[in-house]
Residue, then its C-alpha position, 0 to 999 in steps of 0.5 A: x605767684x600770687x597772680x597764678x593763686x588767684x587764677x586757680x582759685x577763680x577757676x575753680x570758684x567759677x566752675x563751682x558756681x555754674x555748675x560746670x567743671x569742664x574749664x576747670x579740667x581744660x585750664x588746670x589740668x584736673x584729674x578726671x574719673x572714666x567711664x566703664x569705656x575709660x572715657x573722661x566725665x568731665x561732668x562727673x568731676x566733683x572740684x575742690x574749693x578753693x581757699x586762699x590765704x595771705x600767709x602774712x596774715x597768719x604770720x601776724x596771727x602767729x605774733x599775736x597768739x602763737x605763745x598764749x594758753x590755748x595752743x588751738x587758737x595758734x593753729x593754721x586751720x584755726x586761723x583759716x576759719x577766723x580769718x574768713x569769718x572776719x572778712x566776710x562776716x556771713x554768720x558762720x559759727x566759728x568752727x565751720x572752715x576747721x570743720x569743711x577743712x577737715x570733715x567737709x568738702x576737699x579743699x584746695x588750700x592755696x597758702x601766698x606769700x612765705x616770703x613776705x613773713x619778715x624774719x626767718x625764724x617765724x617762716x619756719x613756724x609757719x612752714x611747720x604749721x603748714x606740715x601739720x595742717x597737711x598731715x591733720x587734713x590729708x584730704x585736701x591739697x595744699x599749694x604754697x608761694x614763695x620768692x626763692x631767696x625767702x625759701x631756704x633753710x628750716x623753712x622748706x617744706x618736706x618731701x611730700x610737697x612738689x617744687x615748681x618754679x614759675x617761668x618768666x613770662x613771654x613778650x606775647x603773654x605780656x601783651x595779653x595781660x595788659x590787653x585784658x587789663x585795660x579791658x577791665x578798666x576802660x569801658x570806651x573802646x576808642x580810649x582802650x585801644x589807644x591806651x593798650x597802644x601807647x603802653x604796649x609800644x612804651x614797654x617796647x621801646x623800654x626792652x629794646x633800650x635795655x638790650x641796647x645797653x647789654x641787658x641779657x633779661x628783659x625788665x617785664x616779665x612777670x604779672x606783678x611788674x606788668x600791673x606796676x607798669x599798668x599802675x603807672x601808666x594808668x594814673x599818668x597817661x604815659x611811662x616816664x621817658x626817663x628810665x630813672x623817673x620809670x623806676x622810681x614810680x614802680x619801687x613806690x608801689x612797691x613799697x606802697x603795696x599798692x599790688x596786694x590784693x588783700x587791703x589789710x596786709x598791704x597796709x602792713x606792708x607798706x608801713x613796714x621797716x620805716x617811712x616810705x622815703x626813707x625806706x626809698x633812699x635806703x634802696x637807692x643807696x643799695x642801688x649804687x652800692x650793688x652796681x659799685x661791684x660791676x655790671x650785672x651784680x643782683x645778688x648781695x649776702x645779708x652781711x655785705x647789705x647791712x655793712x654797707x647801710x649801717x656804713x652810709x648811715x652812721x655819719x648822720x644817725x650814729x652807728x646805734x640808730x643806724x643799726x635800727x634802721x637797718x634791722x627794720x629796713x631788711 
């Protein structure tokens, strides 16, 4: 999802700066005006900006500011503006997103990540603040990401937004991203094509292992698990063999964050619900308790994890410590 954000709004920024919406038009579907002869003008197309914004971020302005005075500094447009004024420190007087966003330019407002606001009842604030920036500046276009599991409830947004659901990448598309990965990342030719090589082969041998072993999905199917994989391999040359060892390295990162593109939220991330082998051996723990029920069992209630935790915890911590840890883990 955020890799998909990211891909529109480079899209769109490159299209600004040459001058030249056509690619634009041709990778994202645009709209275009016709001519007296219903012919498209690409030329004429004049594109959005594009805006992205890590909800996290505003979930974290919402904990700081959301009950105070003065109920402006609270708002989403608000926290838009301080947002980039903080990152980019370009001497904007501190209006100028608020103005752009709701006087200016249209603006393609691309929000990531409600599903990494941590509890239910601030996802629902953030998802109404998203509604009303929508219904303040009717004038831009706003797309917002989520997890399925996170996206339920109070937090779904209303009718007028447009539910879409991102497939699985292809073995063909896999194969593409990792290539013009290690184009970015290796500038010796001879070193990138063996590289490229030996990881694409070790992602082979990974899903023909799998499916050997009555796996009905493959393992790598989405950007964000082929950077891990690409994370991994860079720093060690090579995929663990031992398929234990591989997901051990890919659940670090994860918790690590070390995916996110904005550094201060990954930060966040990464220390968020506890130490990092704690939080490591919880997931271990949640790992056998899950394949306990039976093969093929990815889904567990909240109730059923936290019973199953607090259970494996008590001996140790006590019940109240390992309620804590708990609450912080999920």
């Amino acid at each position: 999802k955020s890799t998909v954000l990211q891909y529109i709004a480079w899209t769109l920024a490159h299209g600004l700066l040459v001058g030249d919406p056509e690619l634009a038009v041709e990778r994202l579907g645009l709209t275009l005006p016709s001519d007296r002869e219903g012919q498209a003008r690409p030329s004429e197309l004049k594109l959005p900006l594009p805006v992205l914004i890590p909800l996290y971020a505003y979930a974290e302005h919402l904990r700081r500011h959301g009950d105070g005075n003065d109920a402006h500094k609270a708002t989403l447009v608000a926290f838009i503006s301080e947002y980039f004024i903080r990152r980019q420190a370009l001497g904007l007087p501190d209006d100028f997103f608020e103005q752009l966003l709701v006087q200016g330019q249209s603006c393609l407002l691309l929000l990531d990540g409600l599903d990494e606001v941590p509890d239910e009842p601030t996802r629902v604030r953030v998802s109404r603040a998203v509604e009303d920036l929508v219904h303040a500046a009717p004038r831009n276009q706003v797309v917002v990401t989520s997890r399925p599991a996170a996206y339920s409830g109070q937090a779904v947004l209303g009718a007028r937004f447009r539910h879409l659901h991102l497939q699985p990448m292809t073995p063909q598309q896999v194969t593409r991203l990792v290539t013009r990965l290690y184009q970015a990342a290796i500038a010796d030719e001879g070193e990138r094509s063996r590289e490229t090589a030996a990881l694409l082969k070790a992602i082979e041998n990974l899903e023909r292992l799998r499916a050997r072993l009555g796996a009905d999905e493959r393992f790598i199917t989405t950007p964000l698990l082929v950077r891990m994989i690409v994370i991994v391999h860079f720093s060690r040359r090579q995929l663990p063999e031992q398929r234990a060892e591989l997901y051990r390295e890919v659940v670090d990162v994860l918790l690590t964050a070390s995916y996110h593109p904005d550094v201060n939220v990954a930060q966040a991330l990464a220390e968020m619900g506890g130490a990092l082998s704690q939080r490591r051996n919880l997931l271990g723990e949640l790992a056998f308790q899950m394949h306990s029920q039976g093969q093929g069992t990815r889904f567990i209630e909240e109730a059923a994890l936290r019973n199953a935790l607090v259970d494996s915890l008590a001996p140790e911590a006590g019940e109240l410590r390992a309620a804590e840890m708990v609450d912080a883990f999920v």
